[in-house]
PAMI-740388 format. One record per residue: x, y, z of N, C-alpha, C in turn. Coordinates in steps of 0.02 Angstrom, whole numbers, plus 50000, padded with zeros to 5 digits. Layout:
BEGIN
XYZXYZXYZ
...
//
This chain:
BEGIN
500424994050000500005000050000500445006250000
500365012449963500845015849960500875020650024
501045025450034501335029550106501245035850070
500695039350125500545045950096501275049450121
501325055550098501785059450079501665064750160
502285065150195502315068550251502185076550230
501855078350299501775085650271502405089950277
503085087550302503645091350310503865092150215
503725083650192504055083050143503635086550092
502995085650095502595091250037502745097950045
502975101050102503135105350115503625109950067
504205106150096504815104950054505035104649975
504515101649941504535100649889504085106149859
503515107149887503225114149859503735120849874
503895122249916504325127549930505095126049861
505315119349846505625119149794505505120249708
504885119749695504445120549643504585126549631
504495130049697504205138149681504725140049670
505315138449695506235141949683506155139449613
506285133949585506305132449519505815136449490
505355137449492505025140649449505115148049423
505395150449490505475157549486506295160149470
506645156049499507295158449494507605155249438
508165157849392508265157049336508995149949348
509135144149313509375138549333509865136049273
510385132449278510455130849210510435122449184
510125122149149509715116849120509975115149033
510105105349034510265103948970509735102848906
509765107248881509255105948809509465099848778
509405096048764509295088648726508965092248640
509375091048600508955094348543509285088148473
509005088848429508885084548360509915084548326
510085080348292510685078148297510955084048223
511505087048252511945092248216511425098948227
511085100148266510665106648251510775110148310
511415108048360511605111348407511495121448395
511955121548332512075128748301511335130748309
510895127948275510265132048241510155134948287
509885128148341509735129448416509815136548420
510505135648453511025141148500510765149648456
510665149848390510505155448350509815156648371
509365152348382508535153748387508415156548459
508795153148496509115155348566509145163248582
509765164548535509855170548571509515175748524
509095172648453508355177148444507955178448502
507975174648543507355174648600507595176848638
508195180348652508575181048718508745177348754
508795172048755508805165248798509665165748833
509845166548879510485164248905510645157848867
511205156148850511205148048824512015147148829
512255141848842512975141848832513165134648788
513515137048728513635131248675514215131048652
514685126648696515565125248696515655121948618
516245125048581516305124048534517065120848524
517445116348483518065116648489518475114848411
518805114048387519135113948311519365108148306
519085108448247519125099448224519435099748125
519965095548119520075096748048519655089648022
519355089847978519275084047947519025083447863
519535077147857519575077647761519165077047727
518895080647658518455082347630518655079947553
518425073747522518985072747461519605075547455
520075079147407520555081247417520755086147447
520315089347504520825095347563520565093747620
520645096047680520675096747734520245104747734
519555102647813519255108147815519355107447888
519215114947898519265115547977518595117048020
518205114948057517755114948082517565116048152
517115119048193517115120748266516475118448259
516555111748314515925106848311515865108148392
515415105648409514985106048483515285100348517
515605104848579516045099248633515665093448653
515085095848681514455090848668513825091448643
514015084548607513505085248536512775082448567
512405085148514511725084948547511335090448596
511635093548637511545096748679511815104148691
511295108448704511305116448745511215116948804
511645120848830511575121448894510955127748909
510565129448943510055138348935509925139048996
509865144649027509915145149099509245152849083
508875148549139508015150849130507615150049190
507135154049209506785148149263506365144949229
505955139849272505925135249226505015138449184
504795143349216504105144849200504145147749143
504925150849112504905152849041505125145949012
504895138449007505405132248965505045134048887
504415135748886504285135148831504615139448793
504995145348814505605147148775505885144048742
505935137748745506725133248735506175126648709
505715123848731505415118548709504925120548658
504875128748639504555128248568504995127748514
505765127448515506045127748466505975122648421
505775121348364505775114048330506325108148329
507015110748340507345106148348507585105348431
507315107148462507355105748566507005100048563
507225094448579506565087648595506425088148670
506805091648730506715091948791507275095648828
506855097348870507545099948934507625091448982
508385090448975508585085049032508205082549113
507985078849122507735077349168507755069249217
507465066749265507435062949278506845058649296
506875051349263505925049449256505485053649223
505445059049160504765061049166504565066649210
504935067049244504925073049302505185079449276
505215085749331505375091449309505995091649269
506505095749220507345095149208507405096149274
508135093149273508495093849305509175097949322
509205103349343509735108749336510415106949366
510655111749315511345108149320511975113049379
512405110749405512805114849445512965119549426
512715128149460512905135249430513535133549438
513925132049477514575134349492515105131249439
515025124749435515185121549357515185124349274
514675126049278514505128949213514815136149181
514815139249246514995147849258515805144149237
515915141549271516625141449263516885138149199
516585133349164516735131249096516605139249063
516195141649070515895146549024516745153749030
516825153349079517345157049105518185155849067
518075149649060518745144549018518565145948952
517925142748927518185144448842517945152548837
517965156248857518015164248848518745167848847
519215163048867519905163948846519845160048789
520535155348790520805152948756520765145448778
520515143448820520275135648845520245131148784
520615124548764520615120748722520515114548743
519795111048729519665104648739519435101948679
519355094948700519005091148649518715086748688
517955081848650517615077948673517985071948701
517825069248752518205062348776517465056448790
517615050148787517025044648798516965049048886
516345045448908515985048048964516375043149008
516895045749091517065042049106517045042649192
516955039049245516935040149277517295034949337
517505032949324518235026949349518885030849333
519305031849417519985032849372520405037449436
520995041649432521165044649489520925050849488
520595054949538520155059349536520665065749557
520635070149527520865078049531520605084049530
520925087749575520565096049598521045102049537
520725104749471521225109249460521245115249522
521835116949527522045122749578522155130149544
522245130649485522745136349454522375135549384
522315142849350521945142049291521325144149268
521085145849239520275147449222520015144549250
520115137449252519365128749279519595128549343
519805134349372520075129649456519565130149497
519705124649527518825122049533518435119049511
518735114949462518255109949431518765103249447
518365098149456518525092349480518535085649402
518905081549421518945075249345519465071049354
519705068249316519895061849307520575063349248
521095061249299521895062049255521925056749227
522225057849164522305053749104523125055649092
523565052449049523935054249012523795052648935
524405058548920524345056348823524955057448811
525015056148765525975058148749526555061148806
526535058848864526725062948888526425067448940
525725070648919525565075748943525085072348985
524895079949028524305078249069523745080349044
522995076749044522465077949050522055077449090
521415081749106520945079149176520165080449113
519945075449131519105070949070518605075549137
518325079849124517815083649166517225079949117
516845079349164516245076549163515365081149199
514985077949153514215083049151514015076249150
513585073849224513415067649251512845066649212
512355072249221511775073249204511495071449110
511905073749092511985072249018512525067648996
512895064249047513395056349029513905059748968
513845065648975514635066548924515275068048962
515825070148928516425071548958516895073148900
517125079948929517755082748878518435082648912
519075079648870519745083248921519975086748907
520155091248955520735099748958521435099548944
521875097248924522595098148950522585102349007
523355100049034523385102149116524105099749118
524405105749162525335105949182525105104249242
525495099049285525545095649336525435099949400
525785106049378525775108749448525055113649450
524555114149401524055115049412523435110049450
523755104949470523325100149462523335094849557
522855093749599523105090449647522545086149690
522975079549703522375076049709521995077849734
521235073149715520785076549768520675075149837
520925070249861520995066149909521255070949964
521945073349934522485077549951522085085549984
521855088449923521155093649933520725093549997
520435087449984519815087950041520045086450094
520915084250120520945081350182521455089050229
521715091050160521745101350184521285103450215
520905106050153520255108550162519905106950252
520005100750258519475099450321520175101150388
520975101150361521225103450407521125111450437
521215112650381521105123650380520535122850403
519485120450397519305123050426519045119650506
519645115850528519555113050586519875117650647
520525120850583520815126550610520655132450631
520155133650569519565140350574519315140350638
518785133150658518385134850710518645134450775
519135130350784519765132150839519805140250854
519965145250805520195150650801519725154050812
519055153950791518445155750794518315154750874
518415149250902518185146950964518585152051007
519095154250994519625157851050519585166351034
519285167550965519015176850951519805176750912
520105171350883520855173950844520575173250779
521105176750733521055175750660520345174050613
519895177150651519085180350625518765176050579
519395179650512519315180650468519555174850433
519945169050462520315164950431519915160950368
519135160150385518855154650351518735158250277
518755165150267518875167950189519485166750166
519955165350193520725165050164520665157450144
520245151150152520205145850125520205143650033
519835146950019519835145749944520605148349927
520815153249937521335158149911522115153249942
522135148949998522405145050016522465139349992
521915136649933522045130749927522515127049893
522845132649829523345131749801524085129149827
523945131249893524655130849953524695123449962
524055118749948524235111049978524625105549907
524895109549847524845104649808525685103549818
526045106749846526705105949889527055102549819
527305096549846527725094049796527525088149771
526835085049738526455081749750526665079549680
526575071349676526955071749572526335065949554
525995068949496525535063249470525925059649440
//
């Protein structure tokens, strides 16, 4: 027999509706195969925030070589909306849906993630698509446009790569990455929980206030001499 729904939890979930609804989120458009571009153009006819990572691809064409800037991930726009304007984005003819789970509302994707990809290819950020991967040794970049984004070190010739991953949509692109930008995460989070164990010590006695803002700006300090 099923179990009615607590009133804390209806609660909860209505009070979440109404944030989604009202506050603007960013959410994966799922749209029709190579029509990423059209998309992204009909988009910002409408005004739509949208973010659509692009990267250079040569590939041969009978006798020459053409150069092309195809969609890091294919299939998909990113549009950041609340969700009471979707039909923005789900009248376009080639949108088949905003990302979601079961049938249920989309599902929005991490501001802090996205801002920060969006932040990288607005320089000079150079990736390319990688298979979707999520096994492997896990890394914090420290230094760089993406610092702050978390993934999975790879090598290639030599070099370093970290495969960042968008769970929600099962893709994954890799960055190149110089070593000393780069530190485990393991390494990260076991800082991290030293400094703010330190904080509230310091906090507890009226010393160094202020210490727990100097954390982010500190974190660069733990990758010491650490060698992937």
């Amino acid at each position: 027999m099923a179990t009615a729904a607590t009133p804390c939890t209806t609660a909860y979930e209505a009070r979440e509706s109404v944030v989604l609804w009202r506050e603007p989120r960013w959410y994966a458009a799922y749209t029709c195969a190579n029509h990423e571009k059209q998309v992204a153009q009909q988009l910002r006819n409408r005004g739509v925030e949208h973010f659509l990572p692009l990267y250079d691809a040569v590939h041969r064409w009978k006798d020459r070589r053409v150069r092309l800037q195809l969609p890091l991930f294919p299939g998909y726009v990113f549009v950041r909306l609340p969700l009471r304007d979707r039909l923005e984005v789900l009248q376009i003819p080639s949108v088949i849906r905003l990302v979601g789970f079961g049938g249920g509302l989309p599902a929005s994707l991490p501001e802090r993630e996205i801002e920060i990809l969006r932040t990288g290819f607005a320089g000079d950020l150079r990736a390319q698509p990688h298979p979707y991967l999520t096994i492997g040794r896990r890394v914090r970049i420290i230094n760089g446009p993406l610092a702050g984004m978390e993934g999975i070190l790879r090598r290639r010739k030599g070099n370093y790569r970290v495969v960042l991953a968008v769970d929600l949509i099962q893709r994954s692109i890799a960055v190149e990455a110089d070593a000393a930008d780069l530190a485990p995460l393991a390494v990260v989070r076991a800082a991290l929980a030293r400094l703010r164990g330190t904080s509230r010590e310091s906090l507890g006695t009226g010393q160094n206030a202020d210490q727990p803002l100097e954390l982010a700006s500190r974190t660069s300090e733990i990758s010491g001499d650490w060698r992937v």
